[in-house]
Every structure is written in C-alpha cells, then in structure tokens.
Gaussian input, Z-matrix of N, CA and C with variables (Angstrom, degrees):
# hf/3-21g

backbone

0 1
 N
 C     1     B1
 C     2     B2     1     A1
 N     3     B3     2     A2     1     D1
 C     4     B4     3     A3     2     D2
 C     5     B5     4     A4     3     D3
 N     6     B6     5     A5     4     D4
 C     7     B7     6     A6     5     D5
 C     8     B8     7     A7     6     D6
 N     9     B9     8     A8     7     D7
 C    10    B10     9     A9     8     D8
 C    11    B11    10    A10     9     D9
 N    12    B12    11    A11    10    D10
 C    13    B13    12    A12    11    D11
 C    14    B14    13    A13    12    D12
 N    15    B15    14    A14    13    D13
 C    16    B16    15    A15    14    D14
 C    17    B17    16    A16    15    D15
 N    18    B18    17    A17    16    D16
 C    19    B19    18    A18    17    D17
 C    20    B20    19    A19    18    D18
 N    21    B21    20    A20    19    D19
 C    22    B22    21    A21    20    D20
 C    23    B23    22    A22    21    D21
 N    24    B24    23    A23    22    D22
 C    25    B25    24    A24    23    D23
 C    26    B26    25    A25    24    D24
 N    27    B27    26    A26    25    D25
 C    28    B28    27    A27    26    D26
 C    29    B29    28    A28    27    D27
 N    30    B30    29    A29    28    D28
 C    31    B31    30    A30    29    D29
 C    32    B32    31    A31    30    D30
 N    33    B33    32    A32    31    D31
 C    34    B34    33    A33    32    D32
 C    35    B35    34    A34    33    D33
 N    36    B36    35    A35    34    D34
 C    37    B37    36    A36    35    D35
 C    38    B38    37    A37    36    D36
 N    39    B39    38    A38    37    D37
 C    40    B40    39    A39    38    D38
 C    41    B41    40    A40    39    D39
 N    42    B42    41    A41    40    D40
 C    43    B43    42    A42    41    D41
 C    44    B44    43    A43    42    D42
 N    45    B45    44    A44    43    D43
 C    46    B46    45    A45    44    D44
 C    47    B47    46    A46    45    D45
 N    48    B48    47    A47    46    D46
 C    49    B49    48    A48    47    D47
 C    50    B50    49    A49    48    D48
 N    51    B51    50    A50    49    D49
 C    52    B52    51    A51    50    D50
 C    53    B53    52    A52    51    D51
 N    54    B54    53    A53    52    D52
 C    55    B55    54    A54    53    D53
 C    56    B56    55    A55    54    D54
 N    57    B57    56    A56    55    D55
 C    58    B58    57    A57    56    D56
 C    59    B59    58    A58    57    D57
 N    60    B60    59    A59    58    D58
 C    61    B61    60    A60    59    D59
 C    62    B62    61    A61    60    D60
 N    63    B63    62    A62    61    D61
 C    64    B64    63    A63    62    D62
 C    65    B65    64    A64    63    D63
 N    66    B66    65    A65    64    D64
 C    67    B67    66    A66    65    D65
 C    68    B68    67    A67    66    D66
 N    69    B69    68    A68    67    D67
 C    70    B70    69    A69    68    D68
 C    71    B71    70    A70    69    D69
 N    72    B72    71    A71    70    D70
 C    73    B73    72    A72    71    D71
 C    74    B74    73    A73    72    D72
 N    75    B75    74    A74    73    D73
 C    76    B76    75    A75    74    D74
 C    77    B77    76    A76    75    D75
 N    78    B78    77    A77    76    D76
 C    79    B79    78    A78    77    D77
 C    80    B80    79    A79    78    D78
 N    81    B81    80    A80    79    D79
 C    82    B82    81    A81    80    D80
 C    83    B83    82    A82    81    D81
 N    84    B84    83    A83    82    D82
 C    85    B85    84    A84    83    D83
 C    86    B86    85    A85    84    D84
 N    87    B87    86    A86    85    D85
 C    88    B88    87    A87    86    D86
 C    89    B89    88    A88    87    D87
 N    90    B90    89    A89    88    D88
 C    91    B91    90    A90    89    D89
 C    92    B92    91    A91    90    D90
 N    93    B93    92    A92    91    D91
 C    94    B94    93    A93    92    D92
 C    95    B95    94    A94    93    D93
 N    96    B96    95    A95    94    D94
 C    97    B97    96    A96    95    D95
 C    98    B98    97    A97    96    D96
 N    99    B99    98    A98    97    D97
 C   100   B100    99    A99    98    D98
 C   101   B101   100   A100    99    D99
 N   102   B102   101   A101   100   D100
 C   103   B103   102   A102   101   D101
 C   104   B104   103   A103   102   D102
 N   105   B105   104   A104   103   D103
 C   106   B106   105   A105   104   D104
 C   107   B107   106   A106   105   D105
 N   108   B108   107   A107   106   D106
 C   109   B109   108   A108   107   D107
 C   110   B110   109   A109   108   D108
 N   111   B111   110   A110   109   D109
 C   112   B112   111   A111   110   D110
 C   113   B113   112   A112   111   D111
 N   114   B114   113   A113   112   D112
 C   115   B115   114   A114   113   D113
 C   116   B116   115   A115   114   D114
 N   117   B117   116   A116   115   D115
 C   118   B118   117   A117   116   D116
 C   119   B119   118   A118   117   D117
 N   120   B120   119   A119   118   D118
 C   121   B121   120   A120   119   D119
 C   122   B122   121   A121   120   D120
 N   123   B123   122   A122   121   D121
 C   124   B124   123   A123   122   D122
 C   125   B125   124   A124   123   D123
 N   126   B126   125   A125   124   D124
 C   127   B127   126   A126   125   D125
 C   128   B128   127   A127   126   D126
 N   129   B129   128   A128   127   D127
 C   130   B130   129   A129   128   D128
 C   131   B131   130   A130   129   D129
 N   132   B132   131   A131   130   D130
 C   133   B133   132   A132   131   D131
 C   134   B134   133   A133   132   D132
 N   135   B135   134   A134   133   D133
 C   136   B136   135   A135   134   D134
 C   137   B137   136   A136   135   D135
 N   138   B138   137   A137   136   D136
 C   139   B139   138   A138   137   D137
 C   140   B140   139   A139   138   D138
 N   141   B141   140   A140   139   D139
 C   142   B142   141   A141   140   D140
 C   143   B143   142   A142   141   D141
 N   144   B144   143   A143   142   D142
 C   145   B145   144   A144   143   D143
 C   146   B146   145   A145   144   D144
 N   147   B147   146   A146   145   D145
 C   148   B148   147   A147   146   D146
 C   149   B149   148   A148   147   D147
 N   150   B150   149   A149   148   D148
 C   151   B151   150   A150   149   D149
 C   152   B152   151   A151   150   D150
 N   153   B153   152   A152   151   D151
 C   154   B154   153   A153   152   D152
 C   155   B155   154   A154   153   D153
 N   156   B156   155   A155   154   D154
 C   157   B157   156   A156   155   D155
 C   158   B158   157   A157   156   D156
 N   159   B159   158   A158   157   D157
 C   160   B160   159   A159   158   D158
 C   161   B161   160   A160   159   D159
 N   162   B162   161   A161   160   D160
 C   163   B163   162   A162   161   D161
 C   164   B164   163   A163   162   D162
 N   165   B165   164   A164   163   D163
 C   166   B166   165   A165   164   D164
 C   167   B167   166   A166   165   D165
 N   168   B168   167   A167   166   D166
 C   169   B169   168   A168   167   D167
 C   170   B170   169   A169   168   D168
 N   171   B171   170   A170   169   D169
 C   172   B172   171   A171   170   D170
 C   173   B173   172   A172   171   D171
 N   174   B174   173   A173   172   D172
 C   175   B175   174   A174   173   D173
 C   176   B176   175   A175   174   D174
 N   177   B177   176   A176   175   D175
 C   178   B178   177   A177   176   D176
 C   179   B179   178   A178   177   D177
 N   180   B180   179   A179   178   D178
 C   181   B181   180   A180   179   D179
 C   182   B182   181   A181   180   D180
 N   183   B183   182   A182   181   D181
 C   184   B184   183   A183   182   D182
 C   185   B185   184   A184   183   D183
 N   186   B186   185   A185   184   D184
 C   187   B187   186   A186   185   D185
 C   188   B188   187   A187   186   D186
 N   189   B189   188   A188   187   D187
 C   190   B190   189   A189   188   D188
 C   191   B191   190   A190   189   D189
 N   192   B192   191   A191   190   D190
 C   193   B193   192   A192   191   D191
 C   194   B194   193   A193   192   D192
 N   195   B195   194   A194   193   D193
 C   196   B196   195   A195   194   D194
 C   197   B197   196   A196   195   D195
 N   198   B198   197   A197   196   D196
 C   199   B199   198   A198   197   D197
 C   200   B200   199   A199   198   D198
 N   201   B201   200   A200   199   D199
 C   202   B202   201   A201   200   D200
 C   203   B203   202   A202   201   D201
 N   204   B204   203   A203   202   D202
 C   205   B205   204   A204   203   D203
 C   206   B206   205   A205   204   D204
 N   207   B207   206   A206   205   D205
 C   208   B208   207   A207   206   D206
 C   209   B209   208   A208   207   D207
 N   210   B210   209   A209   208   D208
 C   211   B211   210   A210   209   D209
 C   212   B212   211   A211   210   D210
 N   213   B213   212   A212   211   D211
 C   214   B214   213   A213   212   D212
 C   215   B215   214   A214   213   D213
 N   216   B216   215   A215   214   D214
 C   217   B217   216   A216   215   D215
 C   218   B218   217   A217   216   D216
 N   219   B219   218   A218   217   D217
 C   220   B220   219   A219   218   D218
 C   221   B221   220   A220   219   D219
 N   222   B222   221   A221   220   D220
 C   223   B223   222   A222   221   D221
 C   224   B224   223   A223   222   D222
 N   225   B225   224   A224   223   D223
 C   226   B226   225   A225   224   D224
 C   227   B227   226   A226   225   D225
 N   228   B228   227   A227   226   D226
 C   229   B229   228   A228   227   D227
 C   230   B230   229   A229   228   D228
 N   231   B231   230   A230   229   D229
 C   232   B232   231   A231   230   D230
 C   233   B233   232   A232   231   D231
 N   234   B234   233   A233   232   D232
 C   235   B235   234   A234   233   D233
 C   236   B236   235   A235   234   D234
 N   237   B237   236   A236   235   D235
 C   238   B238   237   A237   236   D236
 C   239   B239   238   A238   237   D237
 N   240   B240   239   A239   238   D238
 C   241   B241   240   A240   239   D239
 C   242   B242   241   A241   240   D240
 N   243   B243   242   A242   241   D241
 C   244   B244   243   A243   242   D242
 C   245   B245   244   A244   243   D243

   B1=1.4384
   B2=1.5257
   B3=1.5331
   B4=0.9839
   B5=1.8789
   B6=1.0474
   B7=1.6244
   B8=1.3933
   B9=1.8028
   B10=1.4777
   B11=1.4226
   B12=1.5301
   B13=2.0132
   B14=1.7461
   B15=1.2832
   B16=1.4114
   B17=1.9943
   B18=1.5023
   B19=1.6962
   B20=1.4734
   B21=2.0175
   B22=1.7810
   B23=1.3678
   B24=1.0776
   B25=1.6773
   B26=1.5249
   B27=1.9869
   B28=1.3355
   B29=1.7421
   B30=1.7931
   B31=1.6498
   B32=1.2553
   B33=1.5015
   B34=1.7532
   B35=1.9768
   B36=1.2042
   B37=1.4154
   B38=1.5196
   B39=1.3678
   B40=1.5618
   B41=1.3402
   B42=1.2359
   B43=1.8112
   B44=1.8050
   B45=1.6141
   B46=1.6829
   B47=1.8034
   B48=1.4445
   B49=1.7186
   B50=1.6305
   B51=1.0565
   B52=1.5873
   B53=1.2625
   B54=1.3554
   B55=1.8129
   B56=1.8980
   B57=1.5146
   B58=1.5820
   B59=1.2708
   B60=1.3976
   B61=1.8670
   B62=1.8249
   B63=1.0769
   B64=1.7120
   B65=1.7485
   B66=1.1167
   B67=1.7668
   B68=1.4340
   B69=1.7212
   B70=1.2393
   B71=1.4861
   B72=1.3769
   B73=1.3681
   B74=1.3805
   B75=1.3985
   B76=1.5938
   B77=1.3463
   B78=1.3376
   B79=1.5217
   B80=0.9393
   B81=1.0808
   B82=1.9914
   B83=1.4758
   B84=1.2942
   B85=1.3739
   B86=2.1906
   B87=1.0057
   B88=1.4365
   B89=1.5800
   B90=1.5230
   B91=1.4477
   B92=1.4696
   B93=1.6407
   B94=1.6777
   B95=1.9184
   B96=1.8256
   B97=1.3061
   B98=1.8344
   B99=0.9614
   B100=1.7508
   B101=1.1996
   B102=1.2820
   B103=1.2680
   B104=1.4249
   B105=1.5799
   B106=1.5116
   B107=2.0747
   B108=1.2198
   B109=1.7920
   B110=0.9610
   B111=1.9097
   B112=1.4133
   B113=1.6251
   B114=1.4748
   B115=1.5947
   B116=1.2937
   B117=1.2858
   B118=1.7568
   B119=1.3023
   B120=1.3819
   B121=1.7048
   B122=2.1135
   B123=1.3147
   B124=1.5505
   B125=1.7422
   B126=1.0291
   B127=1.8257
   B128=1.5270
   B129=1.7918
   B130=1.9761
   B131=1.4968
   B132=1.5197
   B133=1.1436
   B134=1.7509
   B135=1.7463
   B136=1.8377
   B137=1.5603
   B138=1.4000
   B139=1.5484
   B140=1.3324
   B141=1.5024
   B142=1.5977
   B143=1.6358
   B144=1.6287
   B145=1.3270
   B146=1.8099
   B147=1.3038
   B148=1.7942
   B149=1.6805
   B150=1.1975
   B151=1.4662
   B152=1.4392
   B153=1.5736
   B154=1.4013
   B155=1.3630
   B156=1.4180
   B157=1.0062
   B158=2.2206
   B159=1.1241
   B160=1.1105
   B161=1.6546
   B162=1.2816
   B163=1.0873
   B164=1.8330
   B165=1.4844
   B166=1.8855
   B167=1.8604
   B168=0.7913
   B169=1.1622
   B170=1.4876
   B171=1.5520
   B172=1.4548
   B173=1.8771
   B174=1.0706
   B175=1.1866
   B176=1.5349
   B177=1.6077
   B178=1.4580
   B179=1.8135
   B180=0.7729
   B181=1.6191
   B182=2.2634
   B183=1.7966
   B184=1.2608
   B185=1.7117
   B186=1.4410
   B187=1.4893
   B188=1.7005
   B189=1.4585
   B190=1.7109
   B191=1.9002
   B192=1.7587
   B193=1.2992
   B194=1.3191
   B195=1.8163
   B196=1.6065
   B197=1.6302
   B198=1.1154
   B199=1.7260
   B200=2.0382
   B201=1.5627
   B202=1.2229
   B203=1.3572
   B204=1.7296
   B205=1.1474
   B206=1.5781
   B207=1.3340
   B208=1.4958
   B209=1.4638
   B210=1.3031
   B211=1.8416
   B212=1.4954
   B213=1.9391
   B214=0.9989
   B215=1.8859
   B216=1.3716
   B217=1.6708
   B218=1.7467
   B219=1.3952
   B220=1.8675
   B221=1.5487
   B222=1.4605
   B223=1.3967
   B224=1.5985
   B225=1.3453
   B226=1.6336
   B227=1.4865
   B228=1.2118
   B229=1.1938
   B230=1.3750
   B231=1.5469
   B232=2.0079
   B233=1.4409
   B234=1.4546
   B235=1.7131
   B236=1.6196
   B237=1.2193
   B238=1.7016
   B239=1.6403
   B240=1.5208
   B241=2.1214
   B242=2.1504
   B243=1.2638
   B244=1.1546
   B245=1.4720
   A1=108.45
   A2=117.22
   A3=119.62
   A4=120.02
   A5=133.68
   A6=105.92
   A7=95.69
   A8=133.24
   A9=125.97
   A10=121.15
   A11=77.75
   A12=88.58
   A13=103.01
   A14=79.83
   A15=101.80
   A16=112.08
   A17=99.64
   A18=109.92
   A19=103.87
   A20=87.35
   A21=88.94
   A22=118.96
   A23=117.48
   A24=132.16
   A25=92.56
   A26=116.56
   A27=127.16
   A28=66.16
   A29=83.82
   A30=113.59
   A31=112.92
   A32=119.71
   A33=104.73
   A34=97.58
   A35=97.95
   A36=108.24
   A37=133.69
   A38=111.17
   A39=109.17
   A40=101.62
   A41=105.19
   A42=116.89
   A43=105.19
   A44=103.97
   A45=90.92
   A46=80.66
   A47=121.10
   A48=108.98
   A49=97.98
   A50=114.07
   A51=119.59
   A52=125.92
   A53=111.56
   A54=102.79
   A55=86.41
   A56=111.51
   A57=99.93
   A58=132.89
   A59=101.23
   A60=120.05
   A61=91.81
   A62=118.37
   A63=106.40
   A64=90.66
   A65=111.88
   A66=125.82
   A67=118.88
   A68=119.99
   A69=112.24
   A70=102.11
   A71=110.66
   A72=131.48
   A73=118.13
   A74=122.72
   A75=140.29
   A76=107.99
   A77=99.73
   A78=119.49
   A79=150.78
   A80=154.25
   A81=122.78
   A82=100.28
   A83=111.48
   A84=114.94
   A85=119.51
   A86=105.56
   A87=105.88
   A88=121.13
   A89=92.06
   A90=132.07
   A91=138.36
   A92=99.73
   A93=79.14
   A94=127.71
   A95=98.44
   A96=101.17
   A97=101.28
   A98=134.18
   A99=158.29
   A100=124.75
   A101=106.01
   A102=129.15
   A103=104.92
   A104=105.30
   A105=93.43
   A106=84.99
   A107=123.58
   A108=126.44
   A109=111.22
   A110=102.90
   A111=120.20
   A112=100.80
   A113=93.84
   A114=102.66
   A115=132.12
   A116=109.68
   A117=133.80
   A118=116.96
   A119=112.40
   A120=113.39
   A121=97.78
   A122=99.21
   A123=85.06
   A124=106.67
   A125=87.67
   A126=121.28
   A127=97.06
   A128=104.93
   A129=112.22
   A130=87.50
   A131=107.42
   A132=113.99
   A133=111.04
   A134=97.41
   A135=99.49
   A136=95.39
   A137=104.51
   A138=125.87
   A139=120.62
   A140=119.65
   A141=124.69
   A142=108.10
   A143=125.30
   A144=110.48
   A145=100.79
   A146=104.60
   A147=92.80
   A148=84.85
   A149=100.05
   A150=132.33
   A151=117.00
   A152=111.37
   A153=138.59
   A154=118.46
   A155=124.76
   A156=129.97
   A157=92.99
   A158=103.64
   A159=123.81
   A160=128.46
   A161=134.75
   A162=144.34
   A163=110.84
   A164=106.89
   A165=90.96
   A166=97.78
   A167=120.71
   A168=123.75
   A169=114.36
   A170=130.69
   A171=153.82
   A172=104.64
   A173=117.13
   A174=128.19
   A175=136.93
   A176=106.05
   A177=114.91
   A178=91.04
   A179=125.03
   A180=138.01
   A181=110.54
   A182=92.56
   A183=87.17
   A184=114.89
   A185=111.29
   A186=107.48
   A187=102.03
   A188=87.87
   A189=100.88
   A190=97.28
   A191=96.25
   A192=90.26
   A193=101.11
   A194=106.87
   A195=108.46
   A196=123.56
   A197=115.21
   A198=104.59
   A199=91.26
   A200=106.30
   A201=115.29
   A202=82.10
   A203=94.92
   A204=120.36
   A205=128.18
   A206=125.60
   A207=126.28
   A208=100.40
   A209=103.55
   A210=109.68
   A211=85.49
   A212=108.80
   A213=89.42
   A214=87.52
   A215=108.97
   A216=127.91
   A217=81.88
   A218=98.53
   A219=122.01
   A220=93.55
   A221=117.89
   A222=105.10
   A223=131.64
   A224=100.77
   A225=105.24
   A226=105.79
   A227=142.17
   A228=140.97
   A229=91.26
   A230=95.44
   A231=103.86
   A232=101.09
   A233=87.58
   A234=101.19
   A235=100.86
   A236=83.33
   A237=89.45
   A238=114.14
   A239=109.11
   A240=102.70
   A241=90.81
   A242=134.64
   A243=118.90
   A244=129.43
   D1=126.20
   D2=168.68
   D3=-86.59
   D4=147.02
   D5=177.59
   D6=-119.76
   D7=145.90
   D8=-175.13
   D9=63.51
   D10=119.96
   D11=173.52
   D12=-51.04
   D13=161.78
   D14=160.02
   D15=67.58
   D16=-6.24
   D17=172.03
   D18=-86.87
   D19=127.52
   D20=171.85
   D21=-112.47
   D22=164.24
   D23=-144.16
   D24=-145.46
   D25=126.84
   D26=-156.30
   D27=-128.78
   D28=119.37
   D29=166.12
   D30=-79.85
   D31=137.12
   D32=-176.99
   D33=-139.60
   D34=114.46
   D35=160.02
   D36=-72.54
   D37=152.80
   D38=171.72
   D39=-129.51
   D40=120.67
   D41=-175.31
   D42=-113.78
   D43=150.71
   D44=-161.10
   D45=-150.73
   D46=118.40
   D47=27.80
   D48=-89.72
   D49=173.02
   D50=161.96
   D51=-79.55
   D52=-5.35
   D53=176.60
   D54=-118.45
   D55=47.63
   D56=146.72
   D57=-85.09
   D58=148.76
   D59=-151.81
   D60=-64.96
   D61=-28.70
   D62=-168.88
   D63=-131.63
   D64=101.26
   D65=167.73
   D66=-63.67
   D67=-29.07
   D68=-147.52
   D69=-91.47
   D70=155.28
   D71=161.07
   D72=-84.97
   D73=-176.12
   D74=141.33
   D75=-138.66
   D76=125.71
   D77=158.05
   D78=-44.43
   D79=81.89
   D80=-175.51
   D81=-145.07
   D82=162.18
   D83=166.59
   D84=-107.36
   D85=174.65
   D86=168.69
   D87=-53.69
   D88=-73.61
   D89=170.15
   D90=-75.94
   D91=72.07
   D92=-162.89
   D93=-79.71
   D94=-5.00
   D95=178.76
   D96=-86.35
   D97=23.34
   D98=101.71
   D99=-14.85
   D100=-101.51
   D101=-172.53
   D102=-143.00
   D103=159.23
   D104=-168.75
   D105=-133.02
   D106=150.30
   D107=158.19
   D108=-116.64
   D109=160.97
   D110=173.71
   D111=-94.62
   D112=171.43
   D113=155.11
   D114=-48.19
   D115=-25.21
   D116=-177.40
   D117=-86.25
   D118=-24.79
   D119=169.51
   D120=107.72
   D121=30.50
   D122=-177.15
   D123=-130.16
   D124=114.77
   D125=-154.97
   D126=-92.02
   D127=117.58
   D128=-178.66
   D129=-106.13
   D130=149.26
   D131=155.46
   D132=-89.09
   D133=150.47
   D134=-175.79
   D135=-97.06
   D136=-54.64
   D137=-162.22
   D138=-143.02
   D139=155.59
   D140=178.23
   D141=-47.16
   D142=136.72
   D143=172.58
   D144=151.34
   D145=-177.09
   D146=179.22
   D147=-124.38
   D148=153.71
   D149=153.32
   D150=-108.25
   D151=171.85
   D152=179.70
   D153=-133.26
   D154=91.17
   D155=-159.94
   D156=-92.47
   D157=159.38
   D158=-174.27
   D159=-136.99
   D160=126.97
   D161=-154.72
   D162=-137.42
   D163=90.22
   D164=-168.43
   D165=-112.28
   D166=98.03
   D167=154.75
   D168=-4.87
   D169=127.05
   D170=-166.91
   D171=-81.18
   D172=-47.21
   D173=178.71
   D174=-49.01
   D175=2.71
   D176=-178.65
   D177=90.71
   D178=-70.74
   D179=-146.61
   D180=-27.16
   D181=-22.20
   D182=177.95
   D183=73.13
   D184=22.06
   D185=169.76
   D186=-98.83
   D187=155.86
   D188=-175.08
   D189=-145.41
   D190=117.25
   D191=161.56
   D192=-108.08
   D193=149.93
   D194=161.18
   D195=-129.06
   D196=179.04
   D197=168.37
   D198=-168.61
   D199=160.31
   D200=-167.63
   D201=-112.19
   D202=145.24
   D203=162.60
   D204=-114.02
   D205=145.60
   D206=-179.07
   D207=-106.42
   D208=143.83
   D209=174.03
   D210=-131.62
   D211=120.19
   D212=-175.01
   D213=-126.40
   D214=-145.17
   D215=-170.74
   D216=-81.25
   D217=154.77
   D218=166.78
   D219=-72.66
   D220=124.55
   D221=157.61
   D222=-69.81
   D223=126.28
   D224=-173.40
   D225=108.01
   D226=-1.50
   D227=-142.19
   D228=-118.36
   D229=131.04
   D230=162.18
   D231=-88.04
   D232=178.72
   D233=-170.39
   D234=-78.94
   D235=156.38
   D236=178.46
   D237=70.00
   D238=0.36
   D239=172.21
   D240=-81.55
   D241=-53.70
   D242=-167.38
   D243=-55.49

C-alpha cells in the first residue's frame, strides 16, 4: 500500500539462486495513469486505485513475479492537504 499521490515506493526483489549469471529484471506496471516505474524498481503513485506491478526476469527464462498495489488517501488528511 502506497498512501498519497505522488509518494514513491522502492520495489525490492528476491531472486534465487543468488549467484545467478543474469540478475536483471524489467519493470512495468499494469496501470500507468496509477502508478508509474523506473528501471530501478521505484514505483510513484499518480492517483487513488490499485496497480500491478511486474517483475520478468532478463535471462530468457520467462519468470514473472507480481504483487498488487493500493494507492490509497493519507490517513488523517483533508482534501486538498496532498
């Protein structure tokens, strides 16, 4: 869960084994008027709503991790503080 637009959130993977020859991922999400990612794994929220962030492994191998995200209201927050 993200809370407030515009807060960014550093995605962190665990890839196994750990001494694999090609480490890298690619990023992306579903939704990018959502949330938008970098190459680096660091995920902005745009707007209230869930995304699907995505993680496919560089190596040919065709693995994909994912997990949903919520961007929701700041708790405590009136309208118009974000």
């Amino acid at each position: 869960m993200i809370e407030g637009i515009g807060t960014p959130m550093q995605m962190k993977l665990f890839m196994s084994p750990y001494n694999a020859t090609d480490r890298g991922v690619v990023w992306s999400v579903d939704d990018e008027s959502v949330a938008t990612i970098t190459t680096n794994g660091l995920l902005t929220a745009k707007k209230y709503g869930k995304v699907t962030v995505s993680a496919q492994t560089r190596d040919g191998s065709g693995i994909v991790a994912t997990c949903q995200i919520t961007v929701t209201k700041v708790t405590g927050a009136e309208e118009g503080d974000e």
